[in-house]
N, C-alpha and C positions, 0 to 999 in steps of 0.2 A: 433309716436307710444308710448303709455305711460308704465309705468315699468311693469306692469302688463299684457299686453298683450304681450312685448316682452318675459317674462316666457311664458306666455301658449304658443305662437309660437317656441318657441326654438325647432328644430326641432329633436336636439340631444337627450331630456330628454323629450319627453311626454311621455304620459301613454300609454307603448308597451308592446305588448306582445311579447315575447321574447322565449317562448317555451312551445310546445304543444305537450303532449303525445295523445296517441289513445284516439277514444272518452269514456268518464266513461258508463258502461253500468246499474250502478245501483248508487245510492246515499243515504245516511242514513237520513238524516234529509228532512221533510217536506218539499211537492213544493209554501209554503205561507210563510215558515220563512226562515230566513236568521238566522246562528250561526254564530258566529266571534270568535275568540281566540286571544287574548291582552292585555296588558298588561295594566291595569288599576289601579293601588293602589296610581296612585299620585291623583284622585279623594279625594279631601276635601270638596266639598262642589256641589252643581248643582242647587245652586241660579244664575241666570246670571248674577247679579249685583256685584258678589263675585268668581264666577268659574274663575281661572286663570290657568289650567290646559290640557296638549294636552286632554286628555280621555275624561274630564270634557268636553271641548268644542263639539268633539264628540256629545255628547248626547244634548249637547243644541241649535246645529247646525240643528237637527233634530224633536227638542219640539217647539223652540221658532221661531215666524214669526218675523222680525226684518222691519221697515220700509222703506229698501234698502238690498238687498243682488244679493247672486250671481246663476244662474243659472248650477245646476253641468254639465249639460248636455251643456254645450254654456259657460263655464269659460271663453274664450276668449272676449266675450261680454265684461265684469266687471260687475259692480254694474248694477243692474235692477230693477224694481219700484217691491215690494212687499207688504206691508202691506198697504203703501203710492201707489196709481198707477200712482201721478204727484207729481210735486214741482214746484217751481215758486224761482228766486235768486232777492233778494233786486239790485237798482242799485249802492250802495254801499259795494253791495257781504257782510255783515254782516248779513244779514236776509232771513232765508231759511223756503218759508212756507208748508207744504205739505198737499197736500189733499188723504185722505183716503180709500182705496178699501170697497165700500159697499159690504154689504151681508157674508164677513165671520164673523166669529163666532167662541171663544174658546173651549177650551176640556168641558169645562161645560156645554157650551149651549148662555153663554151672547155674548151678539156682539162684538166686536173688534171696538172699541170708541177713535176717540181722545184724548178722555181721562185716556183712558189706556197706551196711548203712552205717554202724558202730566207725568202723575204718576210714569212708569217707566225710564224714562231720569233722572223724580224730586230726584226720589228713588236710581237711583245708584250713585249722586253726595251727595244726603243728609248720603248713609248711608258708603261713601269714601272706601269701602273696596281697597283690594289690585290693581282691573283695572281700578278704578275712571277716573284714571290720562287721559285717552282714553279722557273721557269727561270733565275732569277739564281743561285742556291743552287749551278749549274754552274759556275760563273765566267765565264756569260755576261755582257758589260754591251753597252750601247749602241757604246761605246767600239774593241769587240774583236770585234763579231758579223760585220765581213766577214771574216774570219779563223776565226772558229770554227762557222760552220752558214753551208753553204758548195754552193751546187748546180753540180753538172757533167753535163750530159748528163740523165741519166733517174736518175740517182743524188744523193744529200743526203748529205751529211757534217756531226755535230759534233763536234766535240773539246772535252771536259772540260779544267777546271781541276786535277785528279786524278784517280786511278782511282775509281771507285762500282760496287759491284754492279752489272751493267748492268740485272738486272730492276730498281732502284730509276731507275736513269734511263727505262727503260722505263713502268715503272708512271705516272711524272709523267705523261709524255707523253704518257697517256689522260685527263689532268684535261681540264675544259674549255678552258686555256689553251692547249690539244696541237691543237685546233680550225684546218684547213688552210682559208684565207680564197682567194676569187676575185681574184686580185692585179690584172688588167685592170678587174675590172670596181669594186673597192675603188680604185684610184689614180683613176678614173674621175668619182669622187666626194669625193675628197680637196676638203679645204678649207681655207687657211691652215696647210697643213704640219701638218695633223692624220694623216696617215694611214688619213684615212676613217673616225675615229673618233666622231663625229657620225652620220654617218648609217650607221654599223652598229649605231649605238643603236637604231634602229628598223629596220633594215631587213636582210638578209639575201645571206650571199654565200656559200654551202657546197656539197658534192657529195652531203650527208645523202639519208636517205628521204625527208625534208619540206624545204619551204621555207615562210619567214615570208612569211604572206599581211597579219595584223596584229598588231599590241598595243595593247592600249585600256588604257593602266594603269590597276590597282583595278578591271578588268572584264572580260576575257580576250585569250586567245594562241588563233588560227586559223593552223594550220598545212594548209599541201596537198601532195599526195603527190606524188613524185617520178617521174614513168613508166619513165626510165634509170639508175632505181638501180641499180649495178650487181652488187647482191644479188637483186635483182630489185623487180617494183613493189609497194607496200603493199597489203595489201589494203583496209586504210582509208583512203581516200580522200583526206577530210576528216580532222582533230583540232580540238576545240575544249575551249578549258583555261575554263571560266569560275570566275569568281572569287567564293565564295560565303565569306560568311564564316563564316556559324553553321552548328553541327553538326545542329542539327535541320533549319534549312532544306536544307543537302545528303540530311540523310534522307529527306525528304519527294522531294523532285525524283528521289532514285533509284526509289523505292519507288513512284511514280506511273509512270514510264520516262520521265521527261524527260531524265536524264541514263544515263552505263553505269557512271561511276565516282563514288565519294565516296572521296577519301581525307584526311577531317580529322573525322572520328564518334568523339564522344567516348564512353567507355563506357557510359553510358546508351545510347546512340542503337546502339552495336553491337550492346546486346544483343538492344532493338525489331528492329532490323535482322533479325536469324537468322531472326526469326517471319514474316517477312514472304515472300509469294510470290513466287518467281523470283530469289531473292537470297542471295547468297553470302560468308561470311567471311574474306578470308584475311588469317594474318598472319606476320613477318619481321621478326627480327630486322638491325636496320640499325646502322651505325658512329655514328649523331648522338647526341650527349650535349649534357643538358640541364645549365647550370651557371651562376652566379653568378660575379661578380668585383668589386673594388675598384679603385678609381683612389687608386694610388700616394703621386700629389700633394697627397692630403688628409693634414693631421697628425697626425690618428688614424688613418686607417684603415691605414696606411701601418705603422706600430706593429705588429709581430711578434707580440704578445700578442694583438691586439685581432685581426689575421688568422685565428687558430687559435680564439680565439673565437665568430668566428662560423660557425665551421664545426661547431659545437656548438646552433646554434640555430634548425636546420634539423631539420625533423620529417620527417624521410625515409620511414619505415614510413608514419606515418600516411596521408603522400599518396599513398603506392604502395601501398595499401592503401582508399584513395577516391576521388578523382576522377581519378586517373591508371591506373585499375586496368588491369591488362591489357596499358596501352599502353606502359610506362614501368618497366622494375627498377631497382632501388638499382645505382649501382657510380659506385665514387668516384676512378676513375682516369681518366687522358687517355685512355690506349688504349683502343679500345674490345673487351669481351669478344671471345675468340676472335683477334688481330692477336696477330703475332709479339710478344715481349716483357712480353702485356698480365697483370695481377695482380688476382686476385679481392679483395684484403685490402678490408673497408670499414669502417677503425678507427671512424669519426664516430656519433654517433647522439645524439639532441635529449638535451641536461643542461643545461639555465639555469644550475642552480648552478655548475658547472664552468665556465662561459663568464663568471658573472658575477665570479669566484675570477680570469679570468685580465685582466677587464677593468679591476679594483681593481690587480692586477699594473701593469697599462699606465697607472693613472691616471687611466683614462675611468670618467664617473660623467655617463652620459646621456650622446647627442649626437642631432643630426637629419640625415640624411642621402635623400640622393633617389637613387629606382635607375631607371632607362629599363627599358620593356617593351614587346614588340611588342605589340598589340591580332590577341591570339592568346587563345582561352577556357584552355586548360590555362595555357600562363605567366601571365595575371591571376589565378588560381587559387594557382597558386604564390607570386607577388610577396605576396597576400594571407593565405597560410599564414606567409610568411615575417616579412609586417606584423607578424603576431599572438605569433607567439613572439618576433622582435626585442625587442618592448615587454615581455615576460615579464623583461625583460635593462636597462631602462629609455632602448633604443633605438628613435627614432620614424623609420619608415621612409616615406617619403612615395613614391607612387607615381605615376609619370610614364608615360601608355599615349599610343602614336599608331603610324602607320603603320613599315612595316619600314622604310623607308627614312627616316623622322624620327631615327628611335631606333638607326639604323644610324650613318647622315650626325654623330648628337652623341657617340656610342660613339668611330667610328674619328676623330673629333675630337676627345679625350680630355677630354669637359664632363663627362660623368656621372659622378657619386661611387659610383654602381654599377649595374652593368648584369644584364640577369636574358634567357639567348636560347640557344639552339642551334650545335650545330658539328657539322659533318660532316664526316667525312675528304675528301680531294680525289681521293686515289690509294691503293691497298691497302698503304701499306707504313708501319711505323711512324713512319717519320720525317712523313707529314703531320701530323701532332698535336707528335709531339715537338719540330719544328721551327717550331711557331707557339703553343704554349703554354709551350715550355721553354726557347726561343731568341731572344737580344734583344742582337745584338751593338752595336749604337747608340741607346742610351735617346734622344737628344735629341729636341728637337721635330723640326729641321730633316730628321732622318733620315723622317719621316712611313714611317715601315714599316706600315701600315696592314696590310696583312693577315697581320700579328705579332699575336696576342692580347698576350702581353705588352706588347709593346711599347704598344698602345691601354691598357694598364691603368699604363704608365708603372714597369714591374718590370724591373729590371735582371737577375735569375734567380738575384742570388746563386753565381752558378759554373757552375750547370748550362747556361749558353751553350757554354761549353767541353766539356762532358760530353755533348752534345748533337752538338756536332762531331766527336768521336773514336767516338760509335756506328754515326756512317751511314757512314764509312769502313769500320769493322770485317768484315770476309770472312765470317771465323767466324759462321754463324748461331746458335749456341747460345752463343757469349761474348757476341754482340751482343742476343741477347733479355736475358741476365742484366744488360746494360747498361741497357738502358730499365726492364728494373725498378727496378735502384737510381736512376734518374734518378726515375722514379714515385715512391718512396718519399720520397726527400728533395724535393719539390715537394708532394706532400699535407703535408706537415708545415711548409712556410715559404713557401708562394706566395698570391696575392693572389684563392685560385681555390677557388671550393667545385664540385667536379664533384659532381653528384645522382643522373643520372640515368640510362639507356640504351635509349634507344626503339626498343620493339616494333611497324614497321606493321599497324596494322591497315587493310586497304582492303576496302571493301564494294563487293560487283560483282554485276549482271545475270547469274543464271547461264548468257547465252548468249556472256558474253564470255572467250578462252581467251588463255595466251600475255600475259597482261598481266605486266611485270615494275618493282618500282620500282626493282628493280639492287642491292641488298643492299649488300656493301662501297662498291660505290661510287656510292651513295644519287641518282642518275638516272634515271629509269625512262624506257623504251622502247617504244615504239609502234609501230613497223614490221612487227613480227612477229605484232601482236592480231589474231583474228579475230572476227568472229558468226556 
């Protein structure tokens, strides 16, 4: 059983419903749309070549048909022929060709061409944004992509830099970057040799269920339904994402029926929630870990001692235990529970005196230090817990809150002396975590690998860059899980990384809404398939 199925089978953490008041007798919002209330302001962009965002994904999970993806309704399957309805693997496993589902057609009207898959694989290595690395990591570059993804006829060919698992090449493939673009109608809108990258920031070119009608940033995403899906048509018509920030005000809007979903209730508001008529609990275990980091280039923090330090001054029980209750368990590893490779060990646990023994070690005796934080209720909560024992250590933690994209934009600019936010996997297979928190094969500035956590935290890895490359080649899947352990293990012990946390969704929903899915491993939730 591969990493991804053992999640969906977990029988502890599927998606349950946990508590059902009397049935709703009346409901506010239309039986064709779907309201949602969430939290959306880390949205920077909704180019798929460029989206690196939970919200962001969201909506592209939904626009864009990708040539392999995942079924919400059958997650346990894994990857399923979508845009592509075969493939065929070289016998040197380098060469993966696929042939293409006749007969659909984009939001426009043109058909869905090999060559629109050829253009969009070409386009998000030529134009490197922030998730390139998904498909550089191949030995794709700008340089070599007419040569290795490659369209003929109704057929796409890539060829790898070496052999890969093909489900690992597969699995990418359903990241947002895997997203198949309208190539007439994107070149159509090019501007200055962008590749239409401007105006796929706001604007939409996919053969999805939904196409982008708007984005109002910091205020919502309207999606409208597709009639020639060629799954067939939504029954939701309408999607509207708005953007609520507080958990009480999402409570209130669900609980009158303004909206059909909340999903950012924090334990208080869950609990209110249950009691409430017409309203339903469920929750799922998801891949996003909640974690802390240091920036490198600071003199202290950068000090080995003071690293391991503060990973002792973190009151983990305590917060998982009160205002994360429910939503959030301890686990202090990259991978997240249940993924090939992943390790329950969580040596850490709050000791002042132990952190302040290693910070006398290091020479530090006080410092002040500033950490970025989204203007998110649980992470200001956290940053605050954190304030409080810091100072137990005679560490003053100053706290910096603004929008996801403030605190994004200074993060992957390596400003902040520490950063306090979320990661979610991309793709079900180990190497998305291990290759962006354990892999940094060019520290410089000029390399700007942005979507390397490392590399934003300015950490060289210490060796596990290496150690990290010889797992995602490894066949063997049981030599390859005991590999990501020992890579686990020596990175909790010398990395710039306090991993905390493992969120548990919880989504509060109308009980007349069914088929709602946030996508578990691969933390995207889907809309096509809801009804009322």
């Amino acid at each position: 059983m591969n990493a991804f199925n053992k999640l969906l089978t977990s029988a502890a953490f599927g998606l349950t419903v946990l508590a059902m008041a009397a049935p709703a007798t009346w409901a506010e919002t239309p039986p064709n749309m779907l309201v949602i209330a969430n939290r959306i302001d880390d949205i920077t962009t909704l180019d798929p070549a460029e989206s690196f965002e939970f919200a962001g994904s969201d909506v592209s999970r939904n626009v864009y048909g990708k040539l392999v993806n995942f079924d919400p309704m059958d997650l346990e399957a894994g990857y399923q022929p979508d845009l592509a309805e075969s493939w065929t693997v070289s016998e040197d496993g380098r060469t993966i060709t696929f042939t293409m589902r006749e007969g659909v057609t984009f939001h426009s009207g043109n058909p869905v061409r090999a060559e629109d898959a050829e253009f969009s694989l070409r386009r998000a290595v030529i134009l490197n944004k922030t998730p390139a690395f998904i498909l550089t990591q191949f030995g794709f570059t700008p340089e070599n992509v007419e040569e290795t993804i490659v369209a003929d006829g109704n057929t796409l060919t890539i060829t790898t830099d070496k052999r890969y698992a093909t489900s690992f090449v597969l699995n990418c493939l359903t990241a947002t970057i895997g997203g198949i673009v309208d190539k007439e109608l994107v070149m159509a809108n090019e501007k200055d040799g962008d590749l239409g990258n401007e105006w796929l920031k706001t604007n939409s070119a996919g053969s999805g269920a939904y196409q982008l009608t708007s984005w109002k940033p910091n205020e919502s995403v309207t999606l409208t339904s597709n009639p020639d899906f060629y799954l067939g048509a939504p029954a939701m018509e309408r999607v509207v994402v708005r953007h609520v920030l507080e958990s009480a005000s999402q409570r209130l809007l669900l609980e009158r029926g303004d909206i059909d979903i909340a999903r950012n209730l924090n334990p208080e508001d869950v609990a209110g929630a249950r009691e409430a008529e017409g309203v339903v609990i469920a929750e799922e275990l998801k891949g996003r870990l909640m974690y802390a980091s240091f920036n490198q280039s600071h003199p202290e923090l950068s000090k080995p001692e003071v690293r391991q330090a503060m990973k002792y001054l973190v009151d983990y029980e305590g917060m998982q235990n009160a205002f994360l209750n429910g939503q959030y368990t301890i686990h202090q590893n990259f991978l997240p529970q249940t993924y090939l490779g992943a390790v329950d060990q969580n040596p850490f646990s709050l000791d002042v005196e132990k952190a302040k023994a290693l910070l006398a070690e290091a020479g530090v005796e006080g410092m002040e230090i500033e950490v970025g934080v989204r203007e998110a209720q649980e992470r200001i909560e956290i940053a605050q817990s954190l304030q409080n024992t810091f100072a137990q250590a005679g560490i003053t933690l100053n706290i910096t809150v603004g929008t996801a994209k403030q605190i994004l934009g200074r993060y992957r600019a390596r400003e902040l002396d520490m950063y306090l936010g979320a990661w979610g996997p991309d793709y079900p297979d180990p190497q998305t975590n291990a290759g962006t928190f354990a892999y940094n094969p060019d520290n410089s500035d000029a390399a700007q690998a942005t979507g390397l956590l490392a590399w934003r935290n300015g950490w060289d890895t210490g060796g596990l860059t290496e150690k990290v490359e010889a797992a995602v080649i490894e066949s063997d899947t049981e030599a390859r899980a005991t590999m990501y352990a020992d890579i686990q293990a020596q990175f909790q012990e010398t990395s710039p990384f306090i991993i905390m946390f493992q969120q548990i969704e919880q989504s509060a929903l109308r009980d007349n809404v069914t088929n709602f899915s946030t996508g578990q491993a691969i933390t995207n939730a889907s809309y096509w398939q809801v009804t009322k």
